[in-house]
N, C-alpha and C positions, 0 to 999 in steps of 0.2 A: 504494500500500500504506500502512495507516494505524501507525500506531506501534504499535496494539495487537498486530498482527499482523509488524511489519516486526522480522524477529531483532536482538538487541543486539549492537553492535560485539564480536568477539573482541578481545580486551584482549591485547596482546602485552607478556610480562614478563621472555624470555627461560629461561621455562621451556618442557619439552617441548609440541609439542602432537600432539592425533590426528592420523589419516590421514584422520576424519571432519571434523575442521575444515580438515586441507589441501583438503580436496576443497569443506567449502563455500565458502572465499576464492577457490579459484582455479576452479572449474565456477560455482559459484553467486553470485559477483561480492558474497558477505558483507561488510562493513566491517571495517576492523583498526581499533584506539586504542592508543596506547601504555600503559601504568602510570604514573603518576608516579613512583613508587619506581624504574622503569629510570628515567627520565629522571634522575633524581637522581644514580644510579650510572653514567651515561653520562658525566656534567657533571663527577664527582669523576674518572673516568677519565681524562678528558681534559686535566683540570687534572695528570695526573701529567705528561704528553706537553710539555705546557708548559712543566712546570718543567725538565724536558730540557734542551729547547732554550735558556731563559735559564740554563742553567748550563752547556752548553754539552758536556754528556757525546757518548759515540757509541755509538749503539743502533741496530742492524739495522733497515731500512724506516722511521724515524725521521729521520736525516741519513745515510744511506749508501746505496749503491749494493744490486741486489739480484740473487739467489742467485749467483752464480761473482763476479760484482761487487761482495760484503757488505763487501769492504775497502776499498773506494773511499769516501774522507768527501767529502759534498757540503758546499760553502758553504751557510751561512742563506739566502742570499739568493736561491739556487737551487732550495731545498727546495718550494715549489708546484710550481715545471715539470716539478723530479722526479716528481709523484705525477701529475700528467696525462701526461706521456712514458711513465710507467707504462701508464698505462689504454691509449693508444694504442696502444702497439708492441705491447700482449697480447690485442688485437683480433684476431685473426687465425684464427677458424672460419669454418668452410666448411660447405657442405650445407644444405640446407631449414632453416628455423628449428625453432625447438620449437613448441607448437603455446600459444594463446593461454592455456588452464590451467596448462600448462608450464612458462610465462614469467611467470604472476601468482603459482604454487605459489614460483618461485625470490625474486621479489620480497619476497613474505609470508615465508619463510625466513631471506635475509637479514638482514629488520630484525628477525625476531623475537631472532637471534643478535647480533646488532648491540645489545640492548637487553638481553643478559645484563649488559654494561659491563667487559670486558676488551679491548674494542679500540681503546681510545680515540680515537674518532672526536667530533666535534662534535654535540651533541644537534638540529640544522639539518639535517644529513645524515643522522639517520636519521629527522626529521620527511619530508624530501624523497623518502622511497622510501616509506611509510607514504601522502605526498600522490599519488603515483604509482598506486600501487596502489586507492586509493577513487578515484580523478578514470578510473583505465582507460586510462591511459598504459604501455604493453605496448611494451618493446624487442624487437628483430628482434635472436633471438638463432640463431645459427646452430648446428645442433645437433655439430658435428663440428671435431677437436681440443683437446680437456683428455685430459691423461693421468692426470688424477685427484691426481697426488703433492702439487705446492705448493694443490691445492684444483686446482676449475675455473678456470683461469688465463681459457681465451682465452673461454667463454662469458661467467662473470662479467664481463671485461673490456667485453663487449657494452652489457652492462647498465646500468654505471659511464660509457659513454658517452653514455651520455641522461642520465642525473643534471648533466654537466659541459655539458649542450646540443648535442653533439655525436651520431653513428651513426646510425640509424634507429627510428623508432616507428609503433604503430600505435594512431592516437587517433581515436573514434566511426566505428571501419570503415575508416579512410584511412591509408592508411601513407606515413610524412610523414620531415623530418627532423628527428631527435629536439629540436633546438630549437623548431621549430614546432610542437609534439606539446605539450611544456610549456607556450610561451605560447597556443595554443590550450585548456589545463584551467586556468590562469590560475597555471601555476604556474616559475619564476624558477629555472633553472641556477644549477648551485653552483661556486666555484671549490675546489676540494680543497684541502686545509689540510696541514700534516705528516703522514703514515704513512695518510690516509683513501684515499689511490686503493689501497693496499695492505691496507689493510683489507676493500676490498668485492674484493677479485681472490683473497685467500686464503679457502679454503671450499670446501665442498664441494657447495653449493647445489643445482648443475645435476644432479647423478646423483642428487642426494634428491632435489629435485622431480621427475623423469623417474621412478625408480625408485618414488615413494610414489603417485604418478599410478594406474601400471602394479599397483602390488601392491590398490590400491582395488576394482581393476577385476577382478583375478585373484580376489580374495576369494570375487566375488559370482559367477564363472565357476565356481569349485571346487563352493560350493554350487548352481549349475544345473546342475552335475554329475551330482549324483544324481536330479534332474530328467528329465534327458535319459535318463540309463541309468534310470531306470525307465519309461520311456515305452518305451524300449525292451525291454525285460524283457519288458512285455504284451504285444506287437507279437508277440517269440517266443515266448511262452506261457512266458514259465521261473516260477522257482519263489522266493518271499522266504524260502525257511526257510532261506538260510546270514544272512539277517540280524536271526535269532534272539539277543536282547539276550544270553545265556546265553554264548554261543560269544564276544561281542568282551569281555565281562565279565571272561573269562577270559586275556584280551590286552590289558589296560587302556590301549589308548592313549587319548588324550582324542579325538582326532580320528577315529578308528576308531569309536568309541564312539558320538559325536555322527553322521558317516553313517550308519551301520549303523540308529541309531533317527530319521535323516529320511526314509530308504530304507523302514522300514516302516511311517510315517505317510503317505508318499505314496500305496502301494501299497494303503491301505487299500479298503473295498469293493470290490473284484473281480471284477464278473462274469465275467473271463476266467480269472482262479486260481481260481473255482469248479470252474468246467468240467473242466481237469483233473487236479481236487485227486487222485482218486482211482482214474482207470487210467491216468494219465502212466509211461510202461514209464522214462523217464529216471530216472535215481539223483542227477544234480547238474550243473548248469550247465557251459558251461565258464568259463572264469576272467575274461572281460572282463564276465560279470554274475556272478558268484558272488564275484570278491574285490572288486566297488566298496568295499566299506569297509573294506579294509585299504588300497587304491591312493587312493578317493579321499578317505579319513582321512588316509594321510602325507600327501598333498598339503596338507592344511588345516594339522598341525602344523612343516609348512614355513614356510607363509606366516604362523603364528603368528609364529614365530622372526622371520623378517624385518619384518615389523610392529614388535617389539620395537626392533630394532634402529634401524629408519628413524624411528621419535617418539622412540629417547635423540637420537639425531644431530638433530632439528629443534632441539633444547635445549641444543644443545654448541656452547661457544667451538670454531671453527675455524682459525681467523684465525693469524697470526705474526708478529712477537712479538705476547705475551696481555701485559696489564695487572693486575697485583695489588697491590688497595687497602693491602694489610695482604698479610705474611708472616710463616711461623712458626708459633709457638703464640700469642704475647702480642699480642693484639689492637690494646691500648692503643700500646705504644712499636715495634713492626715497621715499618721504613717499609716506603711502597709499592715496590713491584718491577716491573720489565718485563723478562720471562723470555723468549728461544728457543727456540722446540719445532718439536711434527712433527704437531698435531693437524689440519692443513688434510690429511694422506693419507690417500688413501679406503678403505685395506685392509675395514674391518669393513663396507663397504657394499658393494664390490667382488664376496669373497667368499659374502655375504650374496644377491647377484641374480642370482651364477653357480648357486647352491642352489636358486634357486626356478626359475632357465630349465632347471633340470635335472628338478625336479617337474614342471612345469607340459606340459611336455615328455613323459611319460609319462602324464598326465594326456590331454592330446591323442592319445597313439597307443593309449589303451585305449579310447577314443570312438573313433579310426578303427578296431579291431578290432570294437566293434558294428556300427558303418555296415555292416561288408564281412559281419555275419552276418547285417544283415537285406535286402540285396541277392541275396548268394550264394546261390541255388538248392541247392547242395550241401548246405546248413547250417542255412537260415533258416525251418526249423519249417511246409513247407508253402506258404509265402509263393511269389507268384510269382515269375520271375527278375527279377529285378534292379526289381522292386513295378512292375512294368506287367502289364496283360491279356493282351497281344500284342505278349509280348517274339519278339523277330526283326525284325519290320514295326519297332517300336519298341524303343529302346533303355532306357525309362526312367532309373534313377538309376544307370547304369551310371558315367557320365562324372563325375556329384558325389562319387563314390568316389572316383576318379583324383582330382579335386581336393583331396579330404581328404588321400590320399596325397601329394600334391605338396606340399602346406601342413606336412605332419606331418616329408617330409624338410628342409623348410628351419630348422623347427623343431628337428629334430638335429643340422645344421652350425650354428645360431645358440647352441646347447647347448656346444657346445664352451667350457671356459674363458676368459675373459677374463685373468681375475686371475693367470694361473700367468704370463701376459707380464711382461716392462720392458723397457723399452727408456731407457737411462739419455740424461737432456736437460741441459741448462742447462749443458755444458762440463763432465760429469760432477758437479756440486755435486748436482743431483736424480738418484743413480743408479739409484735404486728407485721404482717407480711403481706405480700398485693399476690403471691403466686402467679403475677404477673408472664412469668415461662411455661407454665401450663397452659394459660389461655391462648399463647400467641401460639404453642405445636397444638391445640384444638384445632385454632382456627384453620391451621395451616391444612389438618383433615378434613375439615368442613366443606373447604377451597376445592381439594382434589374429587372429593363425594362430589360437588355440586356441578363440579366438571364432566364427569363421566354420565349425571342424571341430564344434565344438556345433552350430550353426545346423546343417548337414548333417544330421546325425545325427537332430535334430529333426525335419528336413524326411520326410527317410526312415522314421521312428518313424511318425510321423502316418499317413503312406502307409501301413503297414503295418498300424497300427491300424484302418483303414478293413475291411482284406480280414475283420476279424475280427467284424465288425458278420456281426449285431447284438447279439453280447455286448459288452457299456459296460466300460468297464476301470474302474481305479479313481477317487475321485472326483478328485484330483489331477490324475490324467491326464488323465482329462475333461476338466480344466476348460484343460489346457495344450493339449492337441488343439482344442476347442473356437477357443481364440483362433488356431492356426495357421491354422487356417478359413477365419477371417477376413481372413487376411493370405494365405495361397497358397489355390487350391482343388485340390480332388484332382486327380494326374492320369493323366489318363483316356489323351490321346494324348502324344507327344513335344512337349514345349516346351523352349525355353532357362531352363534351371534356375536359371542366377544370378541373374537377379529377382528369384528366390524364397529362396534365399538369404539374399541380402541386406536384402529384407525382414521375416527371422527373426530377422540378425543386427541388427537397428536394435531389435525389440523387446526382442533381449537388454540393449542399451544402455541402452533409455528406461527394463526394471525391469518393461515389463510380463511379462515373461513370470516374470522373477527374482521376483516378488511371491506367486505362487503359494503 
């Protein structure tokens, strides 16, 4: 790729960023730079951390011991082993890793908060996660136990151990140990300095990366939403007039508003709402195509909300204690300060991904309520049972149903709250906790369920459009029918359904279908 064409590093300042740049750093392997102005405010940080120590005060994560331990002062001379004894003993997740975007998304996070300059770490070590992240030195981070309160303790912890040369990496496809990973991208482990192993372990990294991943992917799910339910509309011959712009005008949500008018740019040219514009004995759909733009509007002004919330937190000091250059009002004479807080707990993100597994959630069972009307013989407009020829001999999409259904209930135990939990840790010093890590891997399953219950639905739509040839639906649809085409072919007798599936669901991914 030539420089004309090859995108410019995102420059990380420690201001917020999108969910469109989390996604190109961490899916699309973009470059990060630092600012010089963070690195400046990094350097003046650090030099507060300093003067600490040659003055010999005691400040939390600094010279002392940490959370039920805060009163215990370490000697100077102890203070490095402290902050690696740190990283080490907080290693302790379990389960599958994250997955490689997962783990670059938390990378890119990190040092972008790292270079707001409240956590006084060394301008070396946030060079060394920045060299990390463009070289593709990716730690093996195990996705399970953070309970979100002091931040992602045991994942970040993972992470911090490749920095120090230590845990596991995975470098050009080989997953190595993290000191080999480094000198393999030619790059030099760090020895942690005062309060740095404590720096990259407080935060909340891992449930934003997980959670901004998931909500990326949810976005463009909501909008093939109305995709899907209008392929399906035509398939049952229903009708667009409840998504007369008049009717949600008068209900102004924005997101209502915005479906309601993709819903009838899809639908447009019809040769199948031609047909029976005008003896259809029906009065109004029933509700899983008549209210898409009230159900799958809230859905959109959810994930607005949570979008919001997940790029202020890509921008926000985490960390504990925060560093401030200056306090006060007087700029000039304030000295600096190093304050204890609580901004490593994950409430607002918490709350934030139990909201959206509770949309997305419904989102899901209003696509499994078409599926089941364009299957059901009782219901689906004419269409044969369950869109075969020779249903009995054959079962057609009888059984892709049942897997919608099965994907939809796991969907509503994974809806369950996360965040109303605590379970108080650390000797009761952490007695409140957001479990904020829990909700953001629900949501991440909710994502993928709701993905596969589209694919269905699609797969079934098509099929149904078929029986209606040779009236063309609309152009939209067309063109989305068209590419399933390509990817399943009609069917005619019983086959094994998940192939085809999954094949629908791969296009939802790559965007071809979501480009329509």
């Amino acid at each position: 790729m030539d420089s004309e064409t090859k995108p410019a590093a995102i420059v990380l300042d420690g201001n917020p960023l999108t969910l469109s740049e989390i996604e190109a750093v961490s899916a699309h392997h973009r470059l990060i730079a630092i600012a010089p102005e963070a690195i400046s405010r990094v350097t003046r940080s650090r030099h507060v951390i300093e003067s600490i120590l040659e003055t010999g005060q005691t400040v939390y994560g600094v010279n002392t011991g940490f959370g039920k331990l805060a009163d215990v002062r370490i000697p100077a001379e102890h203070l490095a082993q402290l902050q690696t004894n740190l990283v080490r003993s907080h290693a302790c997740g379990l389960g599958d890793p994250l997955s490689e975007s997962e783990t670059r998304a938390m990378l890119l996070l990190r040092a972008n908060v790292l270079a707001k300059g409240f956590s006084g770490v060394r301008p070396e070590l946030l060079q060394l996660l920045t060299d990390m992240l463009n070289a593709g030195v990716h730690p093996i981070i195990p996705a399970k136990g953070s309970v979100g309160a002091s931040g992602d303790l045991a994942p970040l912890a993972h992470l911090a151990l490749v920095l120090i040369g230590e845990g596991e990496a995975v470098y050009a496809g080989t997953r190595m140990k993290g000191r080999e990973a480094l000198t393999a991208a030619g790059l030099t482990p760090i020895q942690l300095a005062a309060k740095e192993g404590l720096a990259l372990l407080n935060g909340t990294q891992a449930m934003t990366a997980t959670g901004a991943l998931a909500i990326t992917h949810a976005r463009r799910l909501a909008a093939l939403a109305d995709l899907a339910g209008a392929m399906s509309l035509e398939a049952l011959m229903g009708t667009p007039a409840a998504f007369d712009p008049r009717i949600h005008q008068a209900r102004p949500h924005p997101g209502q508003i915005a479906s309601a008018a993709n819903l009838i740019a899809l639908l447009e040219n019809s040769e199948i709402r031609d047909s029976h514009r005008t003896n259809d004995p029906r009065v109004q759909d029933a509700y899983c195509l008549r209210c898409m733009p009230q159900v799958h509007g809230a859905v959109r002004g959810v994930l607005d909300h949570v979008t919001q919330i997940l790029e202020t937190e890509s921008g926000s000091a985490t960390d504990n204690p925060l560093v401030f250059l200056s306090a006060g009002t007087d700029q000039q004479s304030a000295p600096p300060q190093v304050i204890s807080g609580g901004n490593f707990h994950g409430a607002p993100l918490s709350y934030a991904f139990d909201y959206a597994a509770i949309a997305l959630t419904d989102l899901a069972s209003i696509s499994e309520r078409r599926i089941d009307r364009l299957i059901n013989p009782d219901i689906n407009e004419g269409l044969p049972a369950f869109l075969c020829a020779d249903a009995g001999l054959s079962s057609g999409y009888m059984i892709a149903h049942v897997t919608a259904a099965a994907l939809l209930n796991e969907c509503k135990v994974l809806a369950h709250p996360s965040s109303t939990d605590s379970v108080p840790t650390s000797g009761g010093k952490e007695d409140h906790v957001s479990m904020g890590m829990t909700g953001a891997l629900k949501l991440r399953q909710i994502v993928q369920n709701l993905e596969h219950i589209l694919a269905i639905e699609m797969l079934c739509s098509a099929q149904g459009l078929d029986y209606r040839q040779p009236l063309r639906p609309s152009d939209a649809v067309a063109r989305a029918h068209a590419i399933i085409r390509t990817l399943v072919p009609h069917l005619d007798e019983d086959r094994a359904p998940a192939p085809d599936i999954e094949a629908i669901a791969a296009a939802i991914r790559s965007g071809t279908l979501s480009s329509i």
